[in-house]
C-alpha positions in Angstrom: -40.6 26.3 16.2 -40.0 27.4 12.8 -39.2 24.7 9.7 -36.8 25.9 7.5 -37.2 24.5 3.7 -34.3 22.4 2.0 -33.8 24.3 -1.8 -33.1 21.6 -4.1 -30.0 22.7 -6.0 -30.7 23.0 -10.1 -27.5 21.7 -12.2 -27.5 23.7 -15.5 -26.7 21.0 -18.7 -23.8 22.6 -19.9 -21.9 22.4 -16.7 -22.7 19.3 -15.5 -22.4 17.7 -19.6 -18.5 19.5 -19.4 -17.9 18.8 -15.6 -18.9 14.8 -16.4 -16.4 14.7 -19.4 -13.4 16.2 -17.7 -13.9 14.0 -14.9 -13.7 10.8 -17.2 -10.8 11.9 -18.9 -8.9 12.4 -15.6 -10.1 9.1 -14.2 -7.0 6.9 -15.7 -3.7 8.7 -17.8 -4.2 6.2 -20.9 -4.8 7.6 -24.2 -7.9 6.0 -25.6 -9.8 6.1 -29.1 -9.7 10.2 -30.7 -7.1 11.2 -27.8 -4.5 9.5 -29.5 -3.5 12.1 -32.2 -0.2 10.3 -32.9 1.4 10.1 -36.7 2.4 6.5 -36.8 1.4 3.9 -34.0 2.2 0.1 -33.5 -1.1 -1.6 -33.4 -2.0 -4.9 -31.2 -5.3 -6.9 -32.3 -7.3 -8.3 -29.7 -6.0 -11.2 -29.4 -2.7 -10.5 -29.0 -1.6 -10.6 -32.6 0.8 -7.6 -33.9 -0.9 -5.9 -37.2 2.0 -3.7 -37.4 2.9 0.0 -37.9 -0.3 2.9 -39.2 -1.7 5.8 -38.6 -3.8 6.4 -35.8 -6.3 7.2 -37.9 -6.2 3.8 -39.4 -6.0 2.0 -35.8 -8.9 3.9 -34.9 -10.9 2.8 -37.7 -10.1 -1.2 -37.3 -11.2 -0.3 -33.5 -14.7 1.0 -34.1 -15.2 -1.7 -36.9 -14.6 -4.6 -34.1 -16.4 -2.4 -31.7 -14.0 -2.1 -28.9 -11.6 0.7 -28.3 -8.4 1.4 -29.6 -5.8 2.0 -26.1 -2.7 3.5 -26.1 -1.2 1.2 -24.0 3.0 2.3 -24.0 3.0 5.5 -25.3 6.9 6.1 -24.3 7.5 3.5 -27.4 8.9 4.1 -31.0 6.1 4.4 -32.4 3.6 4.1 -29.7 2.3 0.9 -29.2 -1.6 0.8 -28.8 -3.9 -2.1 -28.8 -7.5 -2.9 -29.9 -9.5 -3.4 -26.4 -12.6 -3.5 -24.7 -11.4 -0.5 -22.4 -14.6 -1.0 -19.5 -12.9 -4.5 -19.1 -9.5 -3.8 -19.5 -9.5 -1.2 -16.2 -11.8 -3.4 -14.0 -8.9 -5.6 -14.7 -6.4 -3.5 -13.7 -8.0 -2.3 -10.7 -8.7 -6.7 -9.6 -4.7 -7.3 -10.3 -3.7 -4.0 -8.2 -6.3 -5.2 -5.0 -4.8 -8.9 -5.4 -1.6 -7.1 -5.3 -2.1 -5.5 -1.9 -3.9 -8.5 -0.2 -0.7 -10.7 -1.2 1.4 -7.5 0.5 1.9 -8.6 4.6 2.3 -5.4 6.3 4.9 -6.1 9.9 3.7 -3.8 12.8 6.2 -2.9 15.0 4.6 -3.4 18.7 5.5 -1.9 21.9 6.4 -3.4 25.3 7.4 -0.9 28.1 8.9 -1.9 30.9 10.6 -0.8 34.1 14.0 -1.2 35.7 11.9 -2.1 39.0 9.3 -4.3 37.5 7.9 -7.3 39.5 7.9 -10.7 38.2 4.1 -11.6 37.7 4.4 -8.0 36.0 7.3 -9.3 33.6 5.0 -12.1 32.8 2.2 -10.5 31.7 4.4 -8.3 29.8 5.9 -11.1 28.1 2.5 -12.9 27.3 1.6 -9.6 25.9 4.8 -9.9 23.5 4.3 -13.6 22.7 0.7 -12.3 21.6 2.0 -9.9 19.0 5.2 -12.3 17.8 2.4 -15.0 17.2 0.6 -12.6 15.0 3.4 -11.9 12.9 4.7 -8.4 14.0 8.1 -7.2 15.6 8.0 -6.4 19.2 10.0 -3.0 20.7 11.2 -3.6 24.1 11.6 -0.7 25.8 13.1 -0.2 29.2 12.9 3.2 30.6 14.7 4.8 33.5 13.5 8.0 35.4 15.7 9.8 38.0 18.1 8.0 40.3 17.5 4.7 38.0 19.5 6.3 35.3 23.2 5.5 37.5 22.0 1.7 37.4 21.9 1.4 33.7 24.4 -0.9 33.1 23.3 -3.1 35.8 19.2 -3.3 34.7 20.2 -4.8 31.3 19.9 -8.2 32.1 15.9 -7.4 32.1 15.8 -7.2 28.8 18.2 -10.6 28.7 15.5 -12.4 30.9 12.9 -10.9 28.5 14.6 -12.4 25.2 15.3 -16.0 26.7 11.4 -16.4 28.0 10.5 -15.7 24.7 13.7 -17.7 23.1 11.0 -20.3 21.9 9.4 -18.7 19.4 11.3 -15.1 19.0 15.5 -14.3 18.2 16.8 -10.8 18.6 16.5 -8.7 16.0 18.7 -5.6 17.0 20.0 -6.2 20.5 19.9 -3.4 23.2 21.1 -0.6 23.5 20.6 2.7 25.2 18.8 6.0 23.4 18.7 8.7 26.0 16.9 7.4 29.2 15.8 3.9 27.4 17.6 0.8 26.5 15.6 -0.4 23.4 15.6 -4.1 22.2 13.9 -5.3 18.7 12.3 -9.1 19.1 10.9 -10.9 15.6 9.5 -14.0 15.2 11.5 -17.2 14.2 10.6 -18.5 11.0 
């Protein structure tokens, strides 16, 4: 057996110095410190307090004296409004505020629950226990009875199925959308009562 060798790949300093700037500029679509080449901007202090309308120059200028950066923070304004921050802080921040956000969110899963015109009892109630699972957890539950071959002349008659189905779950579930047929199934929506 032969062993091949690994090269080690060689980054030159100029590309990776220019690759490693662009990428930080892309990383967020504020403006911040020499990027903000506007005439006139509406400056913020750090605390909150408005020192009114300069030149960006200017804003800069009070920025690097209190050693935080100056932040264009609504640039769609008359004049632009920026505001003297610690820029680091300010987007770990905004990325805390945006994951809070989504753990807040409650995302509703539709489940589904297939059954047959022909279905046994001890089957119904397993598929029902199944159902009860997901309504307990929150989700909507899609009750779908399908019909293959001859059982598509006995439609009409089969829909008290999905009845039974609904009142066994009656307890903790109300109908959603009630049935109704879509090709060769009769589909029923189930959500949890509140």
């Amino acid at each position: 057996m032969r062993h091949r060798r690994r090269r080690m790949g060689c980054f030159f300093p100029s590309v990776f110095l220019s690759n490693s700037l662009w990428r930080c500029t892309a990383i967020s679509d504020l403006m911040i410190n020499e990027q903000i080449r506007d005439k006139e901007v509406r400056l913020i202090g750090e605390n909150g307090e408005q020192l009114g309308i300069m030149s960006a120059k200017e804003a800069y200028k009070m920025a690097q004296d209190a050693e935080l950066d100056l932040v264009k923070i609504a640039p769609t304004a008359k004049p632009p409004v920026c505001k003297i921050i610690d820029y680091g802080k300010y987007c770990y921040e905004q990325a805390r505020k945006e994951k809070e956000a989504k753990k807040k969110q409650k995302v509703i899963e539709v489940k589904e629950v297939r059954l047959s015109p022909n279905i046994d009892t001890n089957d119904l109630n397993t598929k029902t226990s199944a159902a009860r699972k997901f309504l307990e957890k929150g989700n909507k539950v899609k009750v779908t009875l399908r019909f293959r071959g001859r059982e598509m002349a006995h439609m009409s008659k089969s829909k008290y199925i999905l009845d039974d189905f609904a009142e066994s779950l009656s307890d903790i579930a109300v109908i959603d959308k009630p049935s109704k047929v879509e090709g060769r199934t009769m589909v029923m929506f189930l959500t949890a009562k509140r």
